[in-house]
C-alpha positions in Angstrom: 0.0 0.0 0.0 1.3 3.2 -0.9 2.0 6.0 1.4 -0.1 8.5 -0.5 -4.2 8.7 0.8 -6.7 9.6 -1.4 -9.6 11.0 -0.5 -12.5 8.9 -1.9 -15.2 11.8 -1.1 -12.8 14.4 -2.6 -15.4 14.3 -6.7 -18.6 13.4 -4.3 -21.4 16.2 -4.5 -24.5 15.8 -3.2 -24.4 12.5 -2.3 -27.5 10.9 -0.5 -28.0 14.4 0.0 -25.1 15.7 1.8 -23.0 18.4 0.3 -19.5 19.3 0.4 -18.3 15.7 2.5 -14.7 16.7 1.9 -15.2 20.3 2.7 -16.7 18.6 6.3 -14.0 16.4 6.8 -11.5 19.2 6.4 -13.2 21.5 8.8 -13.3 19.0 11.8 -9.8 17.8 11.3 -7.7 18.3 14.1 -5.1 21.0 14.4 -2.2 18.7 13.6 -4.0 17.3 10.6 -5.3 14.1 11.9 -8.4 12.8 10.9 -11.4 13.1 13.6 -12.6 10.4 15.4 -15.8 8.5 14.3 -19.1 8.8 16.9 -18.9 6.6 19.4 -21.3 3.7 18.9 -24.0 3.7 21.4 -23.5 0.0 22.5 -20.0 0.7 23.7 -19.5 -3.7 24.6 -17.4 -5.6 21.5 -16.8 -8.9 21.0 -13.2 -10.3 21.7 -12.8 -10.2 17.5 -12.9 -6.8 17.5 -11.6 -6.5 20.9 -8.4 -8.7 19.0 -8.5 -6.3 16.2 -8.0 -2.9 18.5 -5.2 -4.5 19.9 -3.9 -5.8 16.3 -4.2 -1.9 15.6 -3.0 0.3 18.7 -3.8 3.8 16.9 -7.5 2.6 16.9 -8.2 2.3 13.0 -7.0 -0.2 10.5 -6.9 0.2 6.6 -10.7 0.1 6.4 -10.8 2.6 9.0 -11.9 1.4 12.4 -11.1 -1.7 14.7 -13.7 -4.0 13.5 -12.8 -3.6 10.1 -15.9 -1.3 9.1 -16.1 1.9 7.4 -15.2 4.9 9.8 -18.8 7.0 10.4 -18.4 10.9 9.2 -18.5 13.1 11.4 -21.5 15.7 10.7 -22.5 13.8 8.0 -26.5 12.0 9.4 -27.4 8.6 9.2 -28.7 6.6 6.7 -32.6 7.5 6.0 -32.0 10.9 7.3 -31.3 9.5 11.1 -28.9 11.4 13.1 -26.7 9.1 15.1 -27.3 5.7 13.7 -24.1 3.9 15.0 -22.9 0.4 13.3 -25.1 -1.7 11.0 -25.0 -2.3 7.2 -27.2 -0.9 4.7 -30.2 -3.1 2.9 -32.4 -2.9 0.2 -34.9 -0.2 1.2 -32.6 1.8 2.7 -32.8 0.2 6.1 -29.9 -0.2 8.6 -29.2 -4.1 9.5 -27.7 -4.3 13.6 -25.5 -6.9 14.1 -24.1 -8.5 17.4 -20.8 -6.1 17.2 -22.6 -3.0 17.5 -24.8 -4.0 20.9 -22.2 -6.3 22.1 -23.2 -5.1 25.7 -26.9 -6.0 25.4 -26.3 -9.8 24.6 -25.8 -12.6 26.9 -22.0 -12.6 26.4 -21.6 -9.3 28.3 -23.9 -10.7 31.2 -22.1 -10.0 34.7 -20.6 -13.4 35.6 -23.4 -14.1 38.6 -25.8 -13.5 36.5 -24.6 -16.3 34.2 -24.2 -18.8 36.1 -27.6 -17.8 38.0 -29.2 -18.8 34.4 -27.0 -21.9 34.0 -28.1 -23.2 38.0 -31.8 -22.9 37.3 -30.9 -24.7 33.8 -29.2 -27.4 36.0 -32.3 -28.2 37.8 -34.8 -28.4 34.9 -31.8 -30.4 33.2 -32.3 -33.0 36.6 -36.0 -32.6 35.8 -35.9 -34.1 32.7 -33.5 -37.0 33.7 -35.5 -37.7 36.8 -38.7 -38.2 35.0 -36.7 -40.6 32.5 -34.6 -42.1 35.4 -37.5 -42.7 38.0 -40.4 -44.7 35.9 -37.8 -47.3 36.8 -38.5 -47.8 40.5 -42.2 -48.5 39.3 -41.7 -51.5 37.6 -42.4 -53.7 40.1 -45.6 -51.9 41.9 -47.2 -51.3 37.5 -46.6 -55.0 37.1 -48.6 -55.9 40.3 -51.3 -53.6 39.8 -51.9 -53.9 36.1 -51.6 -57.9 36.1 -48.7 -57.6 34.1 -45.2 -59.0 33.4 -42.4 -56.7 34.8 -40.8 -56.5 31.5 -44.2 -55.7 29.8 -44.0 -52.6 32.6 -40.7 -52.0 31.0 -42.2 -50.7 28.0 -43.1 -46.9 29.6 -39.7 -46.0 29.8 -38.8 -47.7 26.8 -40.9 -45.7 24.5 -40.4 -42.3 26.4 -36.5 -42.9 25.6 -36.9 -42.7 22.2 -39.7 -40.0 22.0 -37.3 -38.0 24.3 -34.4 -38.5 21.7 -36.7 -37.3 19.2 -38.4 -34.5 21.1 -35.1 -33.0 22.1 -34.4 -32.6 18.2 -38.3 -31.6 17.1 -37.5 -28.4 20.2 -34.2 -27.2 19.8 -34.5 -25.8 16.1 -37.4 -23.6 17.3 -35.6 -22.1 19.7 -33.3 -20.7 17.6 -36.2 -19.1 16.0 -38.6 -17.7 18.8 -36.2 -17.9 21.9 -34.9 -20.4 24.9 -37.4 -19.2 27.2 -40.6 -19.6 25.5 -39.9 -23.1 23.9 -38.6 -24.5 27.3 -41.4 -23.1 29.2 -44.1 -24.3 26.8 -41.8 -27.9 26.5 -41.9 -27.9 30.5 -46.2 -27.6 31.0 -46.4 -29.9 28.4 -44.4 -32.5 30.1 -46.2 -32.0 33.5 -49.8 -32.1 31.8 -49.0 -35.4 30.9 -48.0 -36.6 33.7 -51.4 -36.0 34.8 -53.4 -38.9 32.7 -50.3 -40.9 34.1 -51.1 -41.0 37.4 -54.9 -41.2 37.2 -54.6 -43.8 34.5 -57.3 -46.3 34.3 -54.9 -49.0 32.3 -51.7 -49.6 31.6 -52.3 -48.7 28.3 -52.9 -44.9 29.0 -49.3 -45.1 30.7 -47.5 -45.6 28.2 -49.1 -43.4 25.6 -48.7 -40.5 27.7 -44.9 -41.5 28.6 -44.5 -41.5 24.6 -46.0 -38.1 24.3 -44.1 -36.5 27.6 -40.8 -38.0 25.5 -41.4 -35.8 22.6 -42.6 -32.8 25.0 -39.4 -32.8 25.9 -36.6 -30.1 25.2 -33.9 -31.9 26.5 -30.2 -31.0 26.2 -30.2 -29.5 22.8 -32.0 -26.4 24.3 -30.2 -26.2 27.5 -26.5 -26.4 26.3 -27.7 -23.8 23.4 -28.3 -21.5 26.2 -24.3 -22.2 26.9 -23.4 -21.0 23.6 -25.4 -17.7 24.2 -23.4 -16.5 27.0 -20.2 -17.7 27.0 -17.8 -17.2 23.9 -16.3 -20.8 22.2 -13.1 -20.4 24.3 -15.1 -20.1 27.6 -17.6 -22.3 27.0 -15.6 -25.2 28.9 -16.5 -24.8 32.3 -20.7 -24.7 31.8 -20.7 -27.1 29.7 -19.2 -29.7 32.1 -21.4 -27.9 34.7 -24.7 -29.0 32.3 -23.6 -32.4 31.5 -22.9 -33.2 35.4 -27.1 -31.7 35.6 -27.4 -35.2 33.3 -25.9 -37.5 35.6 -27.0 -36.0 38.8 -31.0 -36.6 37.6 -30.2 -40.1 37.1 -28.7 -40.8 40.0 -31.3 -38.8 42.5 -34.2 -40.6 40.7 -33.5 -44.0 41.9 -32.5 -42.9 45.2 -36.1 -41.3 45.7 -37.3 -43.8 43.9 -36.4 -46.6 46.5 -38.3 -45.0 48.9 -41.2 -44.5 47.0 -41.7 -48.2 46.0 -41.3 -49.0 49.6 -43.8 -46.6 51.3 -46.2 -45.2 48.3 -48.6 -46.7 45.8 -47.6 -46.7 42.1 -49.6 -42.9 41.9 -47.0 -41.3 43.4 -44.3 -42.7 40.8 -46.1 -39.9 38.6 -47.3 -37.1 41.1 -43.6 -36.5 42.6 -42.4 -36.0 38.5 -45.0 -33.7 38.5 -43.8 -31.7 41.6 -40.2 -31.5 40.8 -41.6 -30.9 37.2 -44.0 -27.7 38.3 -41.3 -26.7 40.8 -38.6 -25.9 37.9 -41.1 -24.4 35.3 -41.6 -21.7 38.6 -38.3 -20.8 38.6 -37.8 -21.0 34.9 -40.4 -18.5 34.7 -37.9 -15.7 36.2 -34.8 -16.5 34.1 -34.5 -13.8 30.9 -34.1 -14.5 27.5 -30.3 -15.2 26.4 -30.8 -15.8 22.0 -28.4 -13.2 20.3 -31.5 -13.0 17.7 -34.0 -12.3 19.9 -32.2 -9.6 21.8 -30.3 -8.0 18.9 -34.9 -7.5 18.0 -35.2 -5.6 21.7 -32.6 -3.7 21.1 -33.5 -2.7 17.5 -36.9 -1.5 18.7 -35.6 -0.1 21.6 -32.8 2.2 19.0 -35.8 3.2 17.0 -37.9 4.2 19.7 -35.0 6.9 20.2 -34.8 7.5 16.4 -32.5 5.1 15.2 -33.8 3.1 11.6 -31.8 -0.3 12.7 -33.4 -3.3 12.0 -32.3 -6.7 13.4 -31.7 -9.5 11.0 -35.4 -11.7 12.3 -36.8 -8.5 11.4 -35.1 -7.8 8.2 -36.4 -11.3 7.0 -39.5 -11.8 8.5 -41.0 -14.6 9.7 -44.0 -16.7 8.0 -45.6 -19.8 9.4 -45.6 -21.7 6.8 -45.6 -25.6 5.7 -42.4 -25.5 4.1 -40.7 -23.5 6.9 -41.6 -25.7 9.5 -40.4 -28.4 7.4 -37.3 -27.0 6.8 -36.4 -25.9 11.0 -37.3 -29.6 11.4 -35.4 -30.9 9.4 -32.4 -28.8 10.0 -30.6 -30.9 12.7 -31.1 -34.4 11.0 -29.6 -32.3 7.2 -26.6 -31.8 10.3 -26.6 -35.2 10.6 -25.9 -36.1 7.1 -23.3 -33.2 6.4 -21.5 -32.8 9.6 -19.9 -36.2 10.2 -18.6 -34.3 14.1 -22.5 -33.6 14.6 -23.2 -37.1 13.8 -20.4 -39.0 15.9 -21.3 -36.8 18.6 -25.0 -37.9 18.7 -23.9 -41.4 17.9 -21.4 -41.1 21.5 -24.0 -39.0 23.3 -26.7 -42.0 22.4 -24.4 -45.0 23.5 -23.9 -43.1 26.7 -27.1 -42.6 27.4 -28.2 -46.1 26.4 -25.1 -47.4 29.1 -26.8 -45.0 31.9 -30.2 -46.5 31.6 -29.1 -50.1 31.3 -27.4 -49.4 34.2 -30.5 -48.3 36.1 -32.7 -51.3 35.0 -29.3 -54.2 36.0 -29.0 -52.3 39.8 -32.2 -54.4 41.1 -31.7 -57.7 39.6 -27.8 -57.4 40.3 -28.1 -56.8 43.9 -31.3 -58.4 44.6 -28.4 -61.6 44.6 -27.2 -60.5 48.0 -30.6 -59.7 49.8 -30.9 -55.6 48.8 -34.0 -54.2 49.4 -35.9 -51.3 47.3 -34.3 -48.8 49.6 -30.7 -49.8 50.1 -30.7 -50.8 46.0 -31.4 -46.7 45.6 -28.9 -46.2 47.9 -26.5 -48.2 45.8 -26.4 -44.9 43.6 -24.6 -42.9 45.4 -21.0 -44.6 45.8 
């Protein structure tokens, strides 16, 4: 690059309206001949890329002009549509501004203040025991289904058998649709639906009714695929180590409380209550769910486009910019998003494939406890307590 700048406003007249840009730029130019300083964004918080990037370039522009590799703003010169002040974002058709994450870095869940995160990531680990509990603890009903319904104990089996695979299907019919509308929303509505059917469950006439309702509360079911996506909106790829192990430990620790309870139950309650404690743990967590906030970069990159043009501001957030239609083919095509992963990303695949064989070890564990110890005398209770060593 040469040493010699042109100035590329230096033919401009009249452009978008504004006259005399060089003339400008020469009359807010320092005294020592600098060039002025471009406004201040009004979402001050950058992501470490362009935190990298001001570091990469100490004098606080690069060759495009400023650290994050965007245009520098002109000074005097107003915003695009005739808005004053409009800091960040590019241009679309139509003249409207598009934000992106950079520009409101301190409005997403990234700049959260770190009790704040892992307050989120703690009420996440209970509704993550929640789920595993309700998988984990059908179990310790086995024996009290089969002698109330007149049927075999591996005929019983068949409740938890089906909500297994609904649940590993349920987990992937959520999790695209909350990258569209948000991780509260879809894990709130996931959570009521999993505790309404746990209702039929435990007034259920026949053994029948059991196990279609365990099937349905499988694919009510969010699962993982939300909870860890909450991870990704908070911490950046480099920091992400630390929650995730924290979430994945939420896993284990619902399967092992469920038999633990679950001994006790068997002992001293009917069958019923196999059901109605899922369904207080269950109602418990979707309570204090309800206070958590949002974390999806889309969804507040939208609040904080509405909140800009409140003040005057024409930014629009990508969602917004293009639109959302309910629509056969887009439902098809969120749906079928994570199994098109599966084909293309062989990582996502071998991943799943791990995260399925672990799972299917966890749960074969749970049903081998009672028959394995059983050999030595063990009881309901001190089989549950087996769990905890």
């Amino acid at each position: 690059m040469s040493g010699h700048h042109v100035d590329p406003f230096s033919n401009a007249d009249g452009v978008d309206g504004v006259d005399g840009t060089a003339k400008e730029l020469e009359k807010q130019q320092s005294p020592d001949g600098s060039a002025p300083e471009g406004r201040l964004r009004s979402c001050q918080g950058e992501s470490h890329h362009h935190k990298q990037k001001e570091k990469d370039y100490p004098d606080g522009a690069d060759v495009d002009g400023r650290p994050d590799g965007r245009p520098g703003d002109l000074p005097g010169v107003d915003g695009v549509d005739g808005v004053d002040g409009v800091g960040g974002g590019d241009e679309k058709g139509g003249g409207k501004v598009e934000l992106h994450e950079h520009d409101c870095y301190d409005k997403l869940g990234f700049s959260f203040p770190w009790w704040k995160k892992w307050g989120i990531i703690s009420v996440i680990f209970i509704v993550q025991v929640s789920m595993n509990f309700n998988a984990g603890f059908y179990a310790s009903g086995i024996t009290l289904f089969s002698k109330h319904f007149g049927i075999s104990e591996q005929a019983a089996r068949v409740g938890q058998m089906g909500f297994l695979i609904a649940y590993g299907f349920g987990s992937e019919m959520w999790a695209p649709w909350s990258e569209e509308y948000g991780r509260w929303p879809i894990m709130q509505l996931s959570l009521f639906l999993v505790n309404i059917w746990q209702l039929p469950c435990a007034l259920a006439p026949n053994f029948g009714t059991i196990v279609v309702c365990r099937i349905l509360g499988g694919f009510s079911s969010a699962g993982g695929s939300v909870t860890l996506g909450m991870v990704a909106d908070m911490w950046e790829p480099e920091e992400q180590q630390y929650a995730i192990a924290y979430v994945v430990l939420s896993s284990v620790a619902g399967s092992v409380v469920a038999p633990v309870v679950g001994g006790f139950t068997q002992k001293f309650l009917n069958w019923h209550w196999n059901f109605w404690l899922q369904l207080i743990l269950g109602g418990f967590v979707q309570a204090v769910h309800f206070f958590i906030p949002e974390t999806r970069c889309s969804l507040l990159l939208t609040r904080e486009a509405r909140r800009r043009r409140k003040r005057g501001e024409m930014v629009y957030s990508g969602d917004e910019l293009k639109g959302k239609r309910l629509t056969v083919k887009h439902i098809l095509m969120v749906w079928a998003r994570p199994f098109i992963m599966f084909a293309r990303e062989p990582i996502v695949l071998w991943l799943s494939l791990l995260s399925g064989f672990s799972d299917a070890l966890i749960f074969t564990f749970l049903q081998s406890y009672t028959p394995v110890y059983k050999q030595w005398g063990f009881g309901p209770i001190a089989t549950g307590l087996a769990f905890i060593p």
